[in-house]
C-alpha positions in Angstrom: -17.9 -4.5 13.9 -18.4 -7.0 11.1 -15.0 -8.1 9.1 -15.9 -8.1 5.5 -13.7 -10.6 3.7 -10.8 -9.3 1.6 -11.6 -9.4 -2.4 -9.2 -10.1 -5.0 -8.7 -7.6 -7.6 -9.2 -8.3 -11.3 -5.4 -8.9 -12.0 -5.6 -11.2 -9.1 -8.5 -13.2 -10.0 -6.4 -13.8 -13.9 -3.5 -14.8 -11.5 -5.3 -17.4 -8.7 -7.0 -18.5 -12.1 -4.2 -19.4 -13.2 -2.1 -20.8 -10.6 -5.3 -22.9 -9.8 -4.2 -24.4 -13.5 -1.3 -25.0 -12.2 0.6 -22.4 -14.6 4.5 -21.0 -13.2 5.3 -17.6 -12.7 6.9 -17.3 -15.8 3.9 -18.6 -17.7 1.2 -17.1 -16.1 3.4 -13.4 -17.2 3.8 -14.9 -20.5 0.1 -15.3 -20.5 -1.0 -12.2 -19.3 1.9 -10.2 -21.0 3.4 -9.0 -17.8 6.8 -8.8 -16.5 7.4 -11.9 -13.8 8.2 -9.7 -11.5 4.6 -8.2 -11.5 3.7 -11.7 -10.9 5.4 -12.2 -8.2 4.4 -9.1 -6.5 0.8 -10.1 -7.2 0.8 -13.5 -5.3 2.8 -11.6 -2.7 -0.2 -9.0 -2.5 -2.9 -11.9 -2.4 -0.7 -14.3 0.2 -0.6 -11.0 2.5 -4.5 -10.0 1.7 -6.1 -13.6 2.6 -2.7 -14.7 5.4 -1.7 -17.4 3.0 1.6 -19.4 2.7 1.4 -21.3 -0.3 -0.2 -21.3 -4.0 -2.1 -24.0 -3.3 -4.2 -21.7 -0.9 -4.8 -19.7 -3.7 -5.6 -22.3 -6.0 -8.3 -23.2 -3.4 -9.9 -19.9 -3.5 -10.0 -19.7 -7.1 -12.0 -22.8 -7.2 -14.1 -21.9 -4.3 -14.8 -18.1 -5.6 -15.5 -19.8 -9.0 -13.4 -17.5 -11.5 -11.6 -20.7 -12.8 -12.6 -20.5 -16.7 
């Protein structure tokens, strides 16, 4: 059986986007108008999703799956 690699969801792509610019929690929910919190749980949802351990792993994808704008 083939193991399809996980996808981000559209929230999470505005999120890795972000933390790819380098943007804190409490700027990227200021940004996107949602409570830090929801942040949070976000990068907790994509560092479980892809086994990741830091933001810079994210940051990486973001650049890699080309949704930086």
């Amino acid at each position: 059986m083939l193991k399809t690699e996980p996808k981000l969801t559209n929230m999470q792509q505005k999120i890795a986007c972000l933390i790819a610019k380098g943007y804190t929690n409490y700027q990227i929910a200021s940004a996107l108008k949602i409570a830090e919190g929801t942040v949070n749980a976000h990068i907790h949802n994509i560092f479980n999703k892809f086994r990741f351990h830091n933001r810079a792993q994210i940051a990486v994808l973001a650049y890699e799956k080309q949704i930086i704008d």
